[in-house]
C-alpha positions in Angstrom: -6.6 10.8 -0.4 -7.6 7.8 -2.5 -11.0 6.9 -2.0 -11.4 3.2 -1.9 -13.1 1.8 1.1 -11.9 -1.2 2.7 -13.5 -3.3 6.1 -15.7 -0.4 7.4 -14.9 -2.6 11.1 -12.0 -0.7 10.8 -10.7 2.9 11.1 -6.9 3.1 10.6 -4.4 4.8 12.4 -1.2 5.8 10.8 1.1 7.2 13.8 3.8 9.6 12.2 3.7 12.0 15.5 7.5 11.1 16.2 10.1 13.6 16.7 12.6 11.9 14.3 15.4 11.6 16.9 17.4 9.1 14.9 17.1 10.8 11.6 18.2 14.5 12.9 14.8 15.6 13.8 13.6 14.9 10.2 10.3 14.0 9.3 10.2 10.4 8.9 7.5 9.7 7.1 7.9 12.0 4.7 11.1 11.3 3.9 11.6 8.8 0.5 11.9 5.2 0.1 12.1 4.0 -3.1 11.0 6.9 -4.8 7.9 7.9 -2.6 7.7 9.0 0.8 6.9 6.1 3.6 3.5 7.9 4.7 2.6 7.4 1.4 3.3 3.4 0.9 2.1 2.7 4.1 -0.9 4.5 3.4 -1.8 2.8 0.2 -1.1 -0.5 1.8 -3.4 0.2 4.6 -6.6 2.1 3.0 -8.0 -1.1 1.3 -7.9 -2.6 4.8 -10.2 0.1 6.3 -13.4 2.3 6.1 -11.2 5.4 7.6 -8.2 6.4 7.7 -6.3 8.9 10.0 -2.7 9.9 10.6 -1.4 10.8 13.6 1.3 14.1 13.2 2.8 16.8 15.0 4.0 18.5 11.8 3.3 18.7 8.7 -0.4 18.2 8.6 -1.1 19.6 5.2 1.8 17.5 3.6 0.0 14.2 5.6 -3.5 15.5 5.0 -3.5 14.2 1.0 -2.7 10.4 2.6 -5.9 10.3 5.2 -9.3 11.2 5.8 -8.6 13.1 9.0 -5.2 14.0 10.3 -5.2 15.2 14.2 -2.1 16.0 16.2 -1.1 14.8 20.2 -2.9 16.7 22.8 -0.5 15.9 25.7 3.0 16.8 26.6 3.6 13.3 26.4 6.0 12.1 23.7 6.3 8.8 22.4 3.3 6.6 20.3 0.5 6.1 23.2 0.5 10.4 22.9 -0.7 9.5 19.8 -3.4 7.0 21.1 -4.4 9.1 23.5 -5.1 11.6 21.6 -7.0 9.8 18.9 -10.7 11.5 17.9 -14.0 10.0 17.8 -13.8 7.4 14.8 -16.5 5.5 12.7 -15.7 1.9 14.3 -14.5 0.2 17.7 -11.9 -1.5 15.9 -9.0 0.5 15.0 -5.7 -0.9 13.0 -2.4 0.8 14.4 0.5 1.2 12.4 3.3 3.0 12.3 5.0 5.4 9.4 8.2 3.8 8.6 7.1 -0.3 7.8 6.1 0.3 3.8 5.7 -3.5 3.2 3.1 -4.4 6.2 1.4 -6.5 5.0 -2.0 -7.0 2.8 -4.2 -8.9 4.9 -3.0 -7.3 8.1 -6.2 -6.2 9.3 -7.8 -8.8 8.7 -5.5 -11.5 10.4 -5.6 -9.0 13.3 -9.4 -8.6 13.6 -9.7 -12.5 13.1 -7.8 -13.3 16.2 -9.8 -10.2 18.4 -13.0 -12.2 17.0 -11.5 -15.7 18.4 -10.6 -13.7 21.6 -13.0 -12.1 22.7 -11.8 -11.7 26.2 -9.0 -9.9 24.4 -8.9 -6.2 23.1 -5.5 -6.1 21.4 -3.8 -8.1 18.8 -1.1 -7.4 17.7 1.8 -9.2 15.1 5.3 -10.7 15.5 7.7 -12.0 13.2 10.7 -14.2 13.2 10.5 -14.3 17.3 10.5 -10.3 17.1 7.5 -8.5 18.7 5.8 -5.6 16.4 3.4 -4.0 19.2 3.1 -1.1 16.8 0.9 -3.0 14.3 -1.8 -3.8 16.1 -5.8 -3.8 16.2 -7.4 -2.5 19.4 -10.5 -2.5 20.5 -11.5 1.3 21.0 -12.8 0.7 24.6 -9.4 -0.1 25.9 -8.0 3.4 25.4 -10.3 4.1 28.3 -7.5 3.0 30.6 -4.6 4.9 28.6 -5.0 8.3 30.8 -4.4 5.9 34.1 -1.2 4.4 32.3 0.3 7.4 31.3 -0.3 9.5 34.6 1.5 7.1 36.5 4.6 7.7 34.0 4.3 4.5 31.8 5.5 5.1 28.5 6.2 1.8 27.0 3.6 0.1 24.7 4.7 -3.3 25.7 4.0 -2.4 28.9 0.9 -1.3 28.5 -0.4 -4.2 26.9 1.3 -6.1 29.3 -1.6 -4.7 31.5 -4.4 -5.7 28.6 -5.6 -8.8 27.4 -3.4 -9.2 24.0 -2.9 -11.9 21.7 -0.5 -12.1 19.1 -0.1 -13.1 15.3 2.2 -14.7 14.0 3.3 -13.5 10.3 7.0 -14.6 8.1 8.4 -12.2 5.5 10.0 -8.9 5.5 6.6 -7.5 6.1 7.7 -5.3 9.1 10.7 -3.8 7.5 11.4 -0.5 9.4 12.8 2.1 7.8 14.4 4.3 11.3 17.9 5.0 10.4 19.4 7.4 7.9 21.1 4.6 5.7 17.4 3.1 5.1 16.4 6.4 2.4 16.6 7.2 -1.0 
């Protein structure tokens, strides 16, 4: 765990809770891109941009434990990243900053260009970015309160994030580069 502190408005949430379907049930965020695993890069990209830092995992806590402040695991049956949400502890701030394992080059000022836009909105509780047309609802800054409604989602069998948000007030951000690389699929590792 490094200990530099970044916007204390934020607490971070890394989500690495998946079952690695697409790499053979492997770990994903452990695994290793360019030399060091992706938990690890997205970490240090993130931790300047927050007080806290947590990771979401199923597996594998001790390995993930050295890259956050707190680690905690889904509580639910239910798979997918809003298992993750859902299950998220008490945290030091309302604002939390969503991302997931596998994007190693999100970008620097992420956070802040997030929180920025939930400051101009405040009608709005969830910002999150896009790219080049493409929608990345998994880097995102929520307003804690809006979890409140997650349980309702969730019991009625909705799974998808963008439709969840689709039930929210969400803005979205526009950022260029190959921030949001994703690195899903066996040929993207070392």
């Amino acid at each position: 765990m490094n200990n530099v502190q970044g916007d204390t408005r934020l607490t971070g949430v890394i989500l690495a809770g998946g079952a690695g379907l697409r790499l053979g049930g492997r770990d994903k965020g452990l695994l290793h891109w360019r030399g060091q695993p992706l938990v690890a890069q997205v970490a240090a990209r993130l931790r300047p941009q927050v007080g806290e830092l947590l990771i979401n995992c199923n597996r594998n806590r001790d390995d993930y434990k050295r890259y956050a402040d707190r680690v905690f695991s889904d509580l639910t049956d239910v798979s997918g990243p809003l298992a993750g949400l859902h299950s998220l502890p008490e945290t030091r701030s309302s604002l939390l900053l969503v991302t997931p394992c596998d994007t190693p080059l999100l970008p620097l000022n992420l956070g802040e260009r997030l929180r920025l836009a939930l400051d101009a909105s405040p009608e709005a509780d969830i910002a999150y970015a896009s790219a080049a047309g493409c929608a990345h609802y998994l880097h995102a800054v929520l307003r804690r309160r809006v979890l409140a409604g997650l349980p309702d989602y969730l019991g009625s069998g909705g799974r998808s994030v963008q439709g969840w948000y689709a039930s929210q007030h969400a803005v979205t951000v526009e950022f260029s580069g190959p921030d949001f690389l994703n690195c899903n699929t066996p040929d993207a590792f070392d």
